[in-house]
PQR file of N, CA, C, O and H, with PARSE charges and radii, in Angstrom:
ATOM      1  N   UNK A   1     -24.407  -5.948  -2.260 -0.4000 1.5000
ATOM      2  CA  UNK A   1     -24.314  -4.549  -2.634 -0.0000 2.0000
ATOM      3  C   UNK A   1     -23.217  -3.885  -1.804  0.5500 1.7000
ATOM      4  O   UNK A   1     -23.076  -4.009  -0.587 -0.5500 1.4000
ATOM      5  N   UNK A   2     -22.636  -3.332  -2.440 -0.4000 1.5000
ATOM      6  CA  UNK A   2     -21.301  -2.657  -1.538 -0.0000 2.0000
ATOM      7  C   UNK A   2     -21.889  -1.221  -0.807  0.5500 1.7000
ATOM      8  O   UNK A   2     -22.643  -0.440  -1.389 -0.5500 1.4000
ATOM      9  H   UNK A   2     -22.750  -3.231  -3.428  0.4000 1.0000
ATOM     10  N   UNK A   3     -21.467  -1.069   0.364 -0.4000 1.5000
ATOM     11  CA  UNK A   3     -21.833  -0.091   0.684 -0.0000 2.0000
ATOM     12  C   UNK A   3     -20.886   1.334   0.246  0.5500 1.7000
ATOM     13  O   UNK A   3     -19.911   1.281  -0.503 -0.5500 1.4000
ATOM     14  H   UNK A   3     -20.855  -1.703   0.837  0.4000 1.0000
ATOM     15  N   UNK A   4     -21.453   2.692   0.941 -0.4000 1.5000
ATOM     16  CA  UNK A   4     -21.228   3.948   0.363 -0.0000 2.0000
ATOM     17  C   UNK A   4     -19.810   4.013   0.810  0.5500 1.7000
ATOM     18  O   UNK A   4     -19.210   4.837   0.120 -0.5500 1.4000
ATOM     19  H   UNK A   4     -22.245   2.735   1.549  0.4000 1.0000
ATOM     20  N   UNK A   5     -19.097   3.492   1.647 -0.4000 1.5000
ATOM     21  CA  UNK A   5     -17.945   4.110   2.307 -0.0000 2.0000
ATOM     22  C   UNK A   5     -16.844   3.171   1.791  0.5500 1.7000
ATOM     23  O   UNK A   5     -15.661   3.492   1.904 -0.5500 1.4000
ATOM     24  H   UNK A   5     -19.585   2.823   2.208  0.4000 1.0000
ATOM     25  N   UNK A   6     -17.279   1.840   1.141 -0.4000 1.5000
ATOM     26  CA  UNK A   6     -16.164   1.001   0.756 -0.0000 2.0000
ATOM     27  C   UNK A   6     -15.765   1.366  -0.374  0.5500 1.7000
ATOM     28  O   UNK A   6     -16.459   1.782  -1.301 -0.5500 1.4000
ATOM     29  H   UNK A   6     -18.240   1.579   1.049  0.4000 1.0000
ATOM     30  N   UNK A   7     -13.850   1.129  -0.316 -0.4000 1.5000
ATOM     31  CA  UNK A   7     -13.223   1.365  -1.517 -0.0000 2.0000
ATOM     32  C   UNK A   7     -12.589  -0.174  -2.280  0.5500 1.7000
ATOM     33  O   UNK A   7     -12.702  -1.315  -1.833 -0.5500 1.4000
ATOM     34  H   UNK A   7     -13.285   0.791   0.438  0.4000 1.0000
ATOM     35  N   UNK A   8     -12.019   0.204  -3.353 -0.4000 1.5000
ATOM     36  CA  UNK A   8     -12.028  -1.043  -4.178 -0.0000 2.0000
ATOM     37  C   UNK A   8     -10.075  -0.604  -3.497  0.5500 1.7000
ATOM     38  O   UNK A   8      -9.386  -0.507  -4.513 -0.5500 1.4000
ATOM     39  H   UNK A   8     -11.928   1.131  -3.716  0.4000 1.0000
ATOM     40  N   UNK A   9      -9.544  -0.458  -2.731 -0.4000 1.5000
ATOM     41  CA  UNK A   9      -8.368  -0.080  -2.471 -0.0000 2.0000
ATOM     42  C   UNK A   9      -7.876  -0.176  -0.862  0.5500 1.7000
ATOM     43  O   UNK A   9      -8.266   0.729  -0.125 -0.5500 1.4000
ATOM     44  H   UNK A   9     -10.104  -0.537  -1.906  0.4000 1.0000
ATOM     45  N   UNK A  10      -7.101  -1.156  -0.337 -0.4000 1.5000
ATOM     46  CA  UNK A  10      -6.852  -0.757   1.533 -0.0000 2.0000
ATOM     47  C   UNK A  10      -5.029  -0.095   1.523  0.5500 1.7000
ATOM     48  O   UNK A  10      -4.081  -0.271   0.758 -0.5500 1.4000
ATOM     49  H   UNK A  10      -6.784  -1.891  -0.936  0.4000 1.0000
ATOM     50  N   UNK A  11      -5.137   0.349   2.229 -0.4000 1.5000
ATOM     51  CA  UNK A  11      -3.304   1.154   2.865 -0.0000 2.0000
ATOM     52  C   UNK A  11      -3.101  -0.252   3.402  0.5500 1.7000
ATOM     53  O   UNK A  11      -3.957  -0.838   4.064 -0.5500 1.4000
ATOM     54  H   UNK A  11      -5.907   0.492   2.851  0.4000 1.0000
ATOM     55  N   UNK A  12      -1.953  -0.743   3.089 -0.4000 1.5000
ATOM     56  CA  UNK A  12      -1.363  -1.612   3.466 -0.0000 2.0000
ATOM     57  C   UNK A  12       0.200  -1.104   4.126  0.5500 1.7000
ATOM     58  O   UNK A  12       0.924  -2.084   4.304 -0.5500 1.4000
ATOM     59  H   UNK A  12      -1.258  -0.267   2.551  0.4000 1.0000
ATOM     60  N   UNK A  13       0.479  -0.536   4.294 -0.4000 1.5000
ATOM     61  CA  UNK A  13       2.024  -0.348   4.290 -0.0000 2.0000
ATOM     62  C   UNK A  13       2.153   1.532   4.270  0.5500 1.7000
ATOM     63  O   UNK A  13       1.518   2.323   3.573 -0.5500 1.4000
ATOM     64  H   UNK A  13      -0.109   0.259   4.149  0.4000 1.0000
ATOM     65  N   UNK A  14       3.257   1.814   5.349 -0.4000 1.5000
ATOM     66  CA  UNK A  14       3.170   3.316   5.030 -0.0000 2.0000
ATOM     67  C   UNK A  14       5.122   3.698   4.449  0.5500 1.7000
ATOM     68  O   UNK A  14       6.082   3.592   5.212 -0.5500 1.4000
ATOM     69  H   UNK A  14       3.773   1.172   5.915  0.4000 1.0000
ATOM     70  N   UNK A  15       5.180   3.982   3.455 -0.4000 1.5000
ATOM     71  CA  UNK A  15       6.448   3.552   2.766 -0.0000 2.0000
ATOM     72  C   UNK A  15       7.354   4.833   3.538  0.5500 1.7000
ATOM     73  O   UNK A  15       6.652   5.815   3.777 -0.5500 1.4000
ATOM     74  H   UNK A  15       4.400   4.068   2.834  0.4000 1.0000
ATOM     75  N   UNK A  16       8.441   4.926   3.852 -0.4000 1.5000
ATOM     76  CA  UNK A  16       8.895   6.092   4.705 -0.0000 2.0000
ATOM     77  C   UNK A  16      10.197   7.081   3.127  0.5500 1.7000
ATOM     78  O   UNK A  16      11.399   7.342   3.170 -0.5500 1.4000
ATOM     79  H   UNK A  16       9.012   4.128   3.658  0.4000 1.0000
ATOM     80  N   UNK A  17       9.381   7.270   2.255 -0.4000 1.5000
ATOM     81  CA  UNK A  17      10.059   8.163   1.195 -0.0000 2.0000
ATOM     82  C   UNK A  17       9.895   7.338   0.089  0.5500 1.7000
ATOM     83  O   UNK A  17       9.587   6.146   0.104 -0.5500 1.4000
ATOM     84  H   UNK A  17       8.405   7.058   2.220  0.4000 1.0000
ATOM     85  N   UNK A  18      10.192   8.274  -1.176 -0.4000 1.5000
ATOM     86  CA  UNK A  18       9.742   7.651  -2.643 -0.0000 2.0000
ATOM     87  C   UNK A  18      10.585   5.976  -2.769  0.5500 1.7000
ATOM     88  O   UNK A  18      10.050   4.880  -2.935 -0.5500 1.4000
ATOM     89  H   UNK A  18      10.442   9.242  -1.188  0.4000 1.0000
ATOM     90  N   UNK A  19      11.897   6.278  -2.634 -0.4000 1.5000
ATOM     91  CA  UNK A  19      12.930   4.680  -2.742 -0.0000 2.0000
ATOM     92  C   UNK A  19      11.872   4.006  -2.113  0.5500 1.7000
ATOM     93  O   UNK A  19      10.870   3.612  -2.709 -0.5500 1.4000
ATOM     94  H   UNK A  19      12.332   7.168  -2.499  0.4000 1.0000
ATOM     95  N   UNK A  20      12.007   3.923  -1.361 -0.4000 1.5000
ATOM     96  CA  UNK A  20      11.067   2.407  -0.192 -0.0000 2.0000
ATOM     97  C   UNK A  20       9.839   2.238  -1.157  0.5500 1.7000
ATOM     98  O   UNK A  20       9.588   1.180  -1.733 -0.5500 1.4000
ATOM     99  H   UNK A  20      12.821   4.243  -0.877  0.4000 1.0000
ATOM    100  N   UNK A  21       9.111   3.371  -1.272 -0.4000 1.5000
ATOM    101  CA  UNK A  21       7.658   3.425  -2.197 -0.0000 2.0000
ATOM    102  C   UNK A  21       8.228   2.359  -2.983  0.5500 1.7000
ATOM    103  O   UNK A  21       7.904   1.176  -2.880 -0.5500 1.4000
ATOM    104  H   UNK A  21       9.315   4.231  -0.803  0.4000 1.0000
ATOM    105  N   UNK A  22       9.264   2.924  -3.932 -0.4000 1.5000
ATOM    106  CA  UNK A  22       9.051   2.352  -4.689 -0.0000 2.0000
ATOM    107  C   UNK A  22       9.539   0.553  -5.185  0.5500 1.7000
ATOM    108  O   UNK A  22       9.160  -0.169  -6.107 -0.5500 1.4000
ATOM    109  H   UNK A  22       9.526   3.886  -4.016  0.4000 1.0000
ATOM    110  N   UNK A  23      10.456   0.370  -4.146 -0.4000 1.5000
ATOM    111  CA  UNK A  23      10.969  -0.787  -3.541 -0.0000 2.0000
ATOM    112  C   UNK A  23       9.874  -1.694  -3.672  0.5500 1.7000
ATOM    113  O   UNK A  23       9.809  -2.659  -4.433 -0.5500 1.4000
ATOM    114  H   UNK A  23      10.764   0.957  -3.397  0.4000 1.0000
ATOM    115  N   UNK A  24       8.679  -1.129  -2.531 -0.4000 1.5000
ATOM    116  CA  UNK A  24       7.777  -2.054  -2.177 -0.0000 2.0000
ATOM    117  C   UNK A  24       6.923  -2.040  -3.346  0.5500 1.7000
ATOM    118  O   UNK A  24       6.439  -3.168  -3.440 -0.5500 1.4000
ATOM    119  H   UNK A  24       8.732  -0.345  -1.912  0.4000 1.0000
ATOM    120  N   UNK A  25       6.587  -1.430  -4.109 -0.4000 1.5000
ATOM    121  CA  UNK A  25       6.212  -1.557  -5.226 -0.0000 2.0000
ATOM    122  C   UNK A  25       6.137  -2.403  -6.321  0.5500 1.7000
ATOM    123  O   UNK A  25       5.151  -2.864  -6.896 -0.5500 1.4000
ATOM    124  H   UNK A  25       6.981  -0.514  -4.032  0.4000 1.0000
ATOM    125  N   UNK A  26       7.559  -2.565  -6.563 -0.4000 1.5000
ATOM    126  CA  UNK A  26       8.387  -3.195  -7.197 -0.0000 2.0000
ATOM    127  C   UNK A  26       8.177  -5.109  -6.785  0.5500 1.7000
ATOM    128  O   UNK A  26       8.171  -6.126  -7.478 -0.5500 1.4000
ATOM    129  H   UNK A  26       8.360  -2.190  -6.096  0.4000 1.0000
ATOM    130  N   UNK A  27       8.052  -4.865  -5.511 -0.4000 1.5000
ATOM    131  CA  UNK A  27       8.003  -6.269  -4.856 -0.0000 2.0000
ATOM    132  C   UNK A  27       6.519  -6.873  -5.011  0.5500 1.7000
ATOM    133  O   UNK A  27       6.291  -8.041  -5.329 -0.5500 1.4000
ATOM    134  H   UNK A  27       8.057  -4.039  -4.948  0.4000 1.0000
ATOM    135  N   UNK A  28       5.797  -6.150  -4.807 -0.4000 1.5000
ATOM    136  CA  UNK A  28       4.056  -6.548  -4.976 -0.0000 2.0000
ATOM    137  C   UNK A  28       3.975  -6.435  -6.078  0.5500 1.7000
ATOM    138  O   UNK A  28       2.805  -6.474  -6.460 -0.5500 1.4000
ATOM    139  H   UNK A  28       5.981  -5.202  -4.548  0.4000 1.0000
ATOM    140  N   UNK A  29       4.828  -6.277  -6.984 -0.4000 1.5000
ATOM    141  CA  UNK A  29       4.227  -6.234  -8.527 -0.0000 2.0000
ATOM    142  C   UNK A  29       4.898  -7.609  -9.243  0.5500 1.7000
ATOM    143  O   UNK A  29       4.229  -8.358  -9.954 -0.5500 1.4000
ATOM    144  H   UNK A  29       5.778  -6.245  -6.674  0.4000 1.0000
ATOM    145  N   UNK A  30       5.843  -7.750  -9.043 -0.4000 1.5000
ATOM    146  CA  UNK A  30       6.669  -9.049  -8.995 -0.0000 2.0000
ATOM    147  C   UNK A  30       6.174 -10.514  -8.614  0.5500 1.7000
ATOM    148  O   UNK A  30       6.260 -11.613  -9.162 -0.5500 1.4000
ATOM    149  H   UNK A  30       6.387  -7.142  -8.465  0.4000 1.0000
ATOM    150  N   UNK A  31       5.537  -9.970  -7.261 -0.4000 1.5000
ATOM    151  CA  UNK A  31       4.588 -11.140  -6.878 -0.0000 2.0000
ATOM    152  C   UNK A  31       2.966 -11.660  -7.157  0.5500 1.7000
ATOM    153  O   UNK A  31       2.287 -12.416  -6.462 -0.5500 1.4000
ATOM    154  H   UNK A  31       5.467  -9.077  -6.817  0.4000 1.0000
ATOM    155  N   UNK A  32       2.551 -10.848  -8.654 -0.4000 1.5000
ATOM    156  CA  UNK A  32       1.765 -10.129  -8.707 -0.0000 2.0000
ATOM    157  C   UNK A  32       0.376  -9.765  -8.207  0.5500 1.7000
ATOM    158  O   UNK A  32      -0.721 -10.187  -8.572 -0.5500 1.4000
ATOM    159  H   UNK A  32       3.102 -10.234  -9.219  0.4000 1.0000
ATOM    160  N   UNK A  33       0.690  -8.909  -7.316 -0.4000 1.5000
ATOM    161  CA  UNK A  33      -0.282  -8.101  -6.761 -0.0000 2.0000
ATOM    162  C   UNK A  33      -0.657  -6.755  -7.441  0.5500 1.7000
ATOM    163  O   UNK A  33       0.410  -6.155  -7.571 -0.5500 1.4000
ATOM    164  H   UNK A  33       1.582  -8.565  -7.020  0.4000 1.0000
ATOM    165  N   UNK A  34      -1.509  -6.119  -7.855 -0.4000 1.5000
ATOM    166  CA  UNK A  34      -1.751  -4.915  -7.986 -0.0000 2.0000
ATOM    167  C   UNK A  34      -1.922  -3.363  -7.163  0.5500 1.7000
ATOM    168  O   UNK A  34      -2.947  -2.930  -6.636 -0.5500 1.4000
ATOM    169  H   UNK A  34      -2.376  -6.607  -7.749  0.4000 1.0000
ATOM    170  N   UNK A  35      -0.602  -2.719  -7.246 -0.4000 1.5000
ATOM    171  CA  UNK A  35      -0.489  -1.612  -6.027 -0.0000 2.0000
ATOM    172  C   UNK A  35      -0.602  -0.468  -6.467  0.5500 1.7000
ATOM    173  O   UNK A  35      -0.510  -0.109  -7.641 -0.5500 1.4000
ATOM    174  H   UNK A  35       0.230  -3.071  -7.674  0.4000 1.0000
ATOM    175  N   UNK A  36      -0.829   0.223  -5.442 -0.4000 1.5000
ATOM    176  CA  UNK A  36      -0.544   1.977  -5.663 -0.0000 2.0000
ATOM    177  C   UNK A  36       0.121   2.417  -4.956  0.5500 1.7000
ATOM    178  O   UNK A  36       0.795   1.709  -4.208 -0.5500 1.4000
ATOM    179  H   UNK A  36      -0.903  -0.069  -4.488  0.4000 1.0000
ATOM    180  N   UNK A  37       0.164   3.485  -4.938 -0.4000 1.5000
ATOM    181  CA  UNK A  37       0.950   4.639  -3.689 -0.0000 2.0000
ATOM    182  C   UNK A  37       0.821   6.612  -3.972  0.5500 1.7000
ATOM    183  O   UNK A  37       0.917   7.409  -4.905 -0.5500 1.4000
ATOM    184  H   UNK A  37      -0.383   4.060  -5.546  0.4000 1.0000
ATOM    185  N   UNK A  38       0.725   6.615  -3.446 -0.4000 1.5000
ATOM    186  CA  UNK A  38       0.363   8.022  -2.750 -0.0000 2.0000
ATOM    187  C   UNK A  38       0.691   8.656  -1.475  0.5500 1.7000
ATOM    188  O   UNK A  38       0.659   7.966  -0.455 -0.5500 1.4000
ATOM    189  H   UNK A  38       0.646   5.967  -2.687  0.4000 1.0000
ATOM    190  N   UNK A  39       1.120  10.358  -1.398 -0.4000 1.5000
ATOM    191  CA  UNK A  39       1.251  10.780  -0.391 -0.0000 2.0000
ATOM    192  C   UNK A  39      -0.097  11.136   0.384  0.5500 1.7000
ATOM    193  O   UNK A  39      -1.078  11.709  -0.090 -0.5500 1.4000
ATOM    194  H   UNK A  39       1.146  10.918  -2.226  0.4000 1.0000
ATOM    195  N   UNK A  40       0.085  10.654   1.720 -0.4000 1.5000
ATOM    196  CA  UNK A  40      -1.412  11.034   2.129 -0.0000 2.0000
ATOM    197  C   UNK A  40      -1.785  12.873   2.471  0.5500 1.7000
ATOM    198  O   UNK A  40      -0.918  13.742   2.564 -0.5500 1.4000
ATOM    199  H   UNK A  40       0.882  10.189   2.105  0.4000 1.0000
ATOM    200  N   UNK A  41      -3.113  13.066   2.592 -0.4000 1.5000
ATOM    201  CA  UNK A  41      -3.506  14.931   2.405 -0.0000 2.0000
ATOM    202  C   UNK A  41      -2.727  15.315   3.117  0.5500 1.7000
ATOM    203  O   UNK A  41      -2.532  14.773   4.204 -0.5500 1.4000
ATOM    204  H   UNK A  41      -3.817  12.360   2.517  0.4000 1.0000
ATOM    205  N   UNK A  42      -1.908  16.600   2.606 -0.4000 1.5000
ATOM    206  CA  UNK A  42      -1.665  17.710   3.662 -0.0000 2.0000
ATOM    207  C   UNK A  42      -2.158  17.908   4.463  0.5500 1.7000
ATOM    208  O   UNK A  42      -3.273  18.408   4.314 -0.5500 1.4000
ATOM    209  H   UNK A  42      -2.066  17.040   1.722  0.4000 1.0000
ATOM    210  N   UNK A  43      -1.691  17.668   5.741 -0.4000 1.5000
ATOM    211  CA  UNK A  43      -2.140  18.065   7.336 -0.0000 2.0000
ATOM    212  C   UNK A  43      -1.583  17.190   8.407  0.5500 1.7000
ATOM    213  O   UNK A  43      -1.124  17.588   9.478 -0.5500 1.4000
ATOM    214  H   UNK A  43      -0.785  17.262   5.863  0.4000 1.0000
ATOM    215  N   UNK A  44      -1.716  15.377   7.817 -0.4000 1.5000
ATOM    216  CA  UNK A  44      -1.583  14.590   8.478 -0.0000 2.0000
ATOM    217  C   UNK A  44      -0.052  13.770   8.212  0.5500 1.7000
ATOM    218  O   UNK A  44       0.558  13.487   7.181 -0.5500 1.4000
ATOM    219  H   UNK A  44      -2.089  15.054   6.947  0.4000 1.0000
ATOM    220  N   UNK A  45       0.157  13.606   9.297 -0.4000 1.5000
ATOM    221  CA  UNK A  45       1.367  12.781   9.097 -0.0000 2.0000
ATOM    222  C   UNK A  45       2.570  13.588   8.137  0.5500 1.7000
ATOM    223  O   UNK A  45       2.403  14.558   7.397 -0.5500 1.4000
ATOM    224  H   UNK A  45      -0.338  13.837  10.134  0.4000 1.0000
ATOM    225  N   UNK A  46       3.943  12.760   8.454 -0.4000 1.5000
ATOM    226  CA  UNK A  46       5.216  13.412   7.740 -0.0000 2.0000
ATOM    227  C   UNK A  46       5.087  13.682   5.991  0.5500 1.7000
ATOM    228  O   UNK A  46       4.762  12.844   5.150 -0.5500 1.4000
ATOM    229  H   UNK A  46       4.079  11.972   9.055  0.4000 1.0000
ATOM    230  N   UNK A  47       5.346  14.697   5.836 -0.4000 1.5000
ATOM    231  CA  UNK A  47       5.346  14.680   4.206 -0.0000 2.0000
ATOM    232  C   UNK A  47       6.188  13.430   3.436  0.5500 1.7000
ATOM    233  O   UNK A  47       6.007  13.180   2.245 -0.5500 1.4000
ATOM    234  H   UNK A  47       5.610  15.377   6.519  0.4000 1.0000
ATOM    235  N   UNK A  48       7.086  12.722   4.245 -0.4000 1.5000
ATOM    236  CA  UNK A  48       8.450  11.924   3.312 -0.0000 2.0000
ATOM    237  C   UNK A  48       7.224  10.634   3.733  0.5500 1.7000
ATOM    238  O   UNK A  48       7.772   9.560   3.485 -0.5500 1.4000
ATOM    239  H   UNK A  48       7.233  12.925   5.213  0.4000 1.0000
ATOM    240  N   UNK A  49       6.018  10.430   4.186 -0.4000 1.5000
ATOM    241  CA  UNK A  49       5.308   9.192   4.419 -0.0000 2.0000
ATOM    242  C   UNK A  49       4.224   8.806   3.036  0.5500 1.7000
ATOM    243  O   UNK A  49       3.351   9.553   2.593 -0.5500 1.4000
ATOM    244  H   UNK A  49       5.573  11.303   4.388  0.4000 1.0000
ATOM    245  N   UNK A  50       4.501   7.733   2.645 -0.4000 1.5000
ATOM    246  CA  UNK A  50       3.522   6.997   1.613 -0.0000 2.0000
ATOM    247  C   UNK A  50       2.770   6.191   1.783  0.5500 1.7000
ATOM    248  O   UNK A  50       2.893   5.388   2.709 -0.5500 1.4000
ATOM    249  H   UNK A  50       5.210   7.127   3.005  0.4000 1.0000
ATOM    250  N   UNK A  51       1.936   6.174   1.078 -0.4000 1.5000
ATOM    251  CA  UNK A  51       0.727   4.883   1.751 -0.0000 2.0000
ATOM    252  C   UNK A  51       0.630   3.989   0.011  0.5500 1.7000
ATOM    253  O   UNK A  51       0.165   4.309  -1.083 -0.5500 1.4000
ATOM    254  H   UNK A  51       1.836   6.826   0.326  0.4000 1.0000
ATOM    255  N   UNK A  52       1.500   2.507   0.673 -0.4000 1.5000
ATOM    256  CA  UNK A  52       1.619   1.540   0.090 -0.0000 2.0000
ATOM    257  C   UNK A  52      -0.264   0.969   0.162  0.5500 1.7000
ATOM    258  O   UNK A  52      -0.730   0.594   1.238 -0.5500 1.4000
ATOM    259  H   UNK A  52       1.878   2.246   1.561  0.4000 1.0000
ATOM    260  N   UNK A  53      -1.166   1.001  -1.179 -0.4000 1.5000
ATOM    261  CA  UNK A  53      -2.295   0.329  -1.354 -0.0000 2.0000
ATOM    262  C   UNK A  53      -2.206  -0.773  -2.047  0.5500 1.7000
ATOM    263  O   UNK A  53      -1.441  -0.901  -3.003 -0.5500 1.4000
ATOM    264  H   UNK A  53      -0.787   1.307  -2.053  0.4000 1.0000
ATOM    265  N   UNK A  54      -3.114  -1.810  -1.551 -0.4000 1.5000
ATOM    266  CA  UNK A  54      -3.587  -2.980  -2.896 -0.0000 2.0000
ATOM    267  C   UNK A  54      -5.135  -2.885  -2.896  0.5500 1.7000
ATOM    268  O   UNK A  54      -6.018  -2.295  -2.273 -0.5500 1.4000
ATOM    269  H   UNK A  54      -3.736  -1.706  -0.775  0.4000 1.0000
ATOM    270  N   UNK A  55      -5.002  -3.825  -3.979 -0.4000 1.5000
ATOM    271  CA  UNK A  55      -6.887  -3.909  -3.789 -0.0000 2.0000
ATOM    272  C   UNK A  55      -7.208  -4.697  -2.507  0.5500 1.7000
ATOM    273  O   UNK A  55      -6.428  -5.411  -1.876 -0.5500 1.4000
ATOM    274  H   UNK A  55      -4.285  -4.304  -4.485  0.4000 1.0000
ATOM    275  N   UNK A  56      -8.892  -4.357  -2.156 -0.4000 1.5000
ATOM    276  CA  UNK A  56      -9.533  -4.697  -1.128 -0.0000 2.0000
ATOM    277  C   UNK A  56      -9.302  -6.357  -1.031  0.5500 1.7000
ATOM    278  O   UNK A  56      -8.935  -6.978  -0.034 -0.5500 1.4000
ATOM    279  H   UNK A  56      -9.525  -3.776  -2.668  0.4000 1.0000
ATOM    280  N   UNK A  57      -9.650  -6.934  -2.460 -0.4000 1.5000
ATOM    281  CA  UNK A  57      -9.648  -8.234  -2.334 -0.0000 2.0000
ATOM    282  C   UNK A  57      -8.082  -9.245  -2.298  0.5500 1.7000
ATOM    283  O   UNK A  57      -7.961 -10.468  -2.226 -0.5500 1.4000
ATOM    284  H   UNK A  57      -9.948  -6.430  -3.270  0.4000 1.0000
ATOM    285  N   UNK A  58      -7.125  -8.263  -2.372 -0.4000 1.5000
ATOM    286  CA  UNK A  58      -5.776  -9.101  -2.220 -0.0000 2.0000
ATOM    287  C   UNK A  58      -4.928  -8.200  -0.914  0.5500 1.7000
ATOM    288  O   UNK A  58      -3.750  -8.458  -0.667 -0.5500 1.4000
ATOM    289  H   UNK A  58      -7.223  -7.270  -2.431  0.4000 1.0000
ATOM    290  N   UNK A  59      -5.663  -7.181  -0.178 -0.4000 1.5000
ATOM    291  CA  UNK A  59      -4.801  -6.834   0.877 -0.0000 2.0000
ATOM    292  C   UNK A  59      -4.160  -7.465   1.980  0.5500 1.7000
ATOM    293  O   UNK A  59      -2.999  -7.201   2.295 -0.5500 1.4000
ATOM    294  H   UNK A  59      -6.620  -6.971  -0.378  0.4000 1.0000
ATOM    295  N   UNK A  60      -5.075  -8.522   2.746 -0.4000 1.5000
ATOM    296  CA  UNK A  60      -4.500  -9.518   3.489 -0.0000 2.0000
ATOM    297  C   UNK A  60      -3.479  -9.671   3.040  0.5500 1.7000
ATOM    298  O   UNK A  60      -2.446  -9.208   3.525 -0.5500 1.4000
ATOM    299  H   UNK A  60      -6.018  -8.736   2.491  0.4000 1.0000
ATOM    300  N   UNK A  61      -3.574 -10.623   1.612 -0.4000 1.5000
ATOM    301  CA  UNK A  61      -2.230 -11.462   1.003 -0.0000 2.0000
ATOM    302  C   UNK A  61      -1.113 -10.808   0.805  0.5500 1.7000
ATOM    303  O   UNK A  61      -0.002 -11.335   0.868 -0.5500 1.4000
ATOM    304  H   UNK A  61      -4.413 -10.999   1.218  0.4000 1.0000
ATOM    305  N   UNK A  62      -1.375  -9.350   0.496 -0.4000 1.5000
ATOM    306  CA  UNK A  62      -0.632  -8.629   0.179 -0.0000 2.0000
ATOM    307  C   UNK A  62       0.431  -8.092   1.357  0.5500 1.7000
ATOM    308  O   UNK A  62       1.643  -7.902   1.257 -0.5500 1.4000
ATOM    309  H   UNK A  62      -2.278  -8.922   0.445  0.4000 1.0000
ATOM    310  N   UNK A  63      -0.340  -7.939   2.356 -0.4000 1.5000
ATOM    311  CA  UNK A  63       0.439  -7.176   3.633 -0.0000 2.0000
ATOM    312  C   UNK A  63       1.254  -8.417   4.021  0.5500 1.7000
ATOM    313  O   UNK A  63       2.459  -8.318   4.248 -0.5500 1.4000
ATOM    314  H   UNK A  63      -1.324  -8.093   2.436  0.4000 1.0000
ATOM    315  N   UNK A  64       0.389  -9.966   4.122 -0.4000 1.5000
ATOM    316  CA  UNK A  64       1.050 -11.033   5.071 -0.0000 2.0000
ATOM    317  C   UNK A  64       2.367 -11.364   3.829  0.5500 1.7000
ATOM    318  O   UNK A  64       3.412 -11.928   4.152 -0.5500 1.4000
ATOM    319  H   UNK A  64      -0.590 -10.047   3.937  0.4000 1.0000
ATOM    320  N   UNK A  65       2.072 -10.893   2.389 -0.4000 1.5000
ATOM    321  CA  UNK A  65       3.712 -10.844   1.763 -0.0000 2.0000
ATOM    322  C   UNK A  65       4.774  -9.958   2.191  0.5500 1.7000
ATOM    323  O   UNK A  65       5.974 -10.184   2.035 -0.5500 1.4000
ATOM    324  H   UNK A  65       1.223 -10.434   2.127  0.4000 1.0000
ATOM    325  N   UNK A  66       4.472  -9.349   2.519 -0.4000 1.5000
ATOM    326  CA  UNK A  66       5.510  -8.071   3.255 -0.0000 2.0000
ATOM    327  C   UNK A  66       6.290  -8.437   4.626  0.5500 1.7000
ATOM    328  O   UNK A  66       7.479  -8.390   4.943 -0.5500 1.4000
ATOM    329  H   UNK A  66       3.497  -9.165   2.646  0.4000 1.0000
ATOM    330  N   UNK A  67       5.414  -8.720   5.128 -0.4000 1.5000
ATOM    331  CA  UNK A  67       5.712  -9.229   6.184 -0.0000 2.0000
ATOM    332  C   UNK A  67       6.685 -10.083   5.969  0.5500 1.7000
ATOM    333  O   UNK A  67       7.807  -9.851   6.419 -0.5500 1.4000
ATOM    334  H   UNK A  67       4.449  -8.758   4.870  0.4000 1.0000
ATOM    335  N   UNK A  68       6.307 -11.663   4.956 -0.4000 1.5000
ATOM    336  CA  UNK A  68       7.605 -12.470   5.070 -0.0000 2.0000
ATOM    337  C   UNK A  68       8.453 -12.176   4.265  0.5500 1.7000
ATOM    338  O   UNK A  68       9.156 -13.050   3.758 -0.5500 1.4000
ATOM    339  H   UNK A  68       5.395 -11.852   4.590  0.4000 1.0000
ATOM    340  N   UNK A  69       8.593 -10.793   3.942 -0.4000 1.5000
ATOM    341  CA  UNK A  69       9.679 -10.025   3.307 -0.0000 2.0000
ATOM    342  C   UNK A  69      10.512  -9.205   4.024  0.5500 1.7000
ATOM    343  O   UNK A  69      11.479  -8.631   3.525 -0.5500 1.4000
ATOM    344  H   UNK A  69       8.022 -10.083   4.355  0.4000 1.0000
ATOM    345  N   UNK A  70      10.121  -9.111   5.374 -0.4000 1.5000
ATOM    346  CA  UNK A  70      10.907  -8.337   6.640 -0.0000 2.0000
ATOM    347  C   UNK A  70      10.338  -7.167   6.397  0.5500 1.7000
ATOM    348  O   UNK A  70      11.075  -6.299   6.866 -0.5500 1.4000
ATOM    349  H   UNK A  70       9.334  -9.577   5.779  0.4000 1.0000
ATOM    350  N   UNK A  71       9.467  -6.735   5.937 -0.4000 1.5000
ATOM    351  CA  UNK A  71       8.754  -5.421   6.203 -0.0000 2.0000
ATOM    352  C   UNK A  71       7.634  -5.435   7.217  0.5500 1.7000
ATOM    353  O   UNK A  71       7.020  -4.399   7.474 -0.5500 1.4000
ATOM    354  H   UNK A  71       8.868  -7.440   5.556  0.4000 1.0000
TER
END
């Protein structure tokens, strides 16, 4: 049973403006992974910052692809 606080979604990556967003995007989708992105709430952090997501169950794979992508 999943608990109340888990999402079907982890931040993997914080993209520094829409290009990069969408760069990395582009790259996890290619490899296919399933992503999102979003600016995180007003308050926190730089407005030009994105939060690169995958799903819960491919985030590992997903981030350790980035990684051997020089990100």
């Amino acid at each position: 049973m999943r608990s109340p606080n888990s999402a079907p979604w982890r931040v993997i990556y914080i993209a520094r403006g829409e290009e990069q967003a969408h760069q990395i995007e582009a790259l996890l989708s290619q490899a296919g992974f399933l992503c999102d992105w979003k600016r995180p709430a007003q308050g926190g952090g730089r407005t030009e910052d994105i939060e690169i997501k995958a799903l819960e169950s491919e985030a590992e794979e997903a981030r350790l692809y980035l990684m051997e992508q020089g990100l």
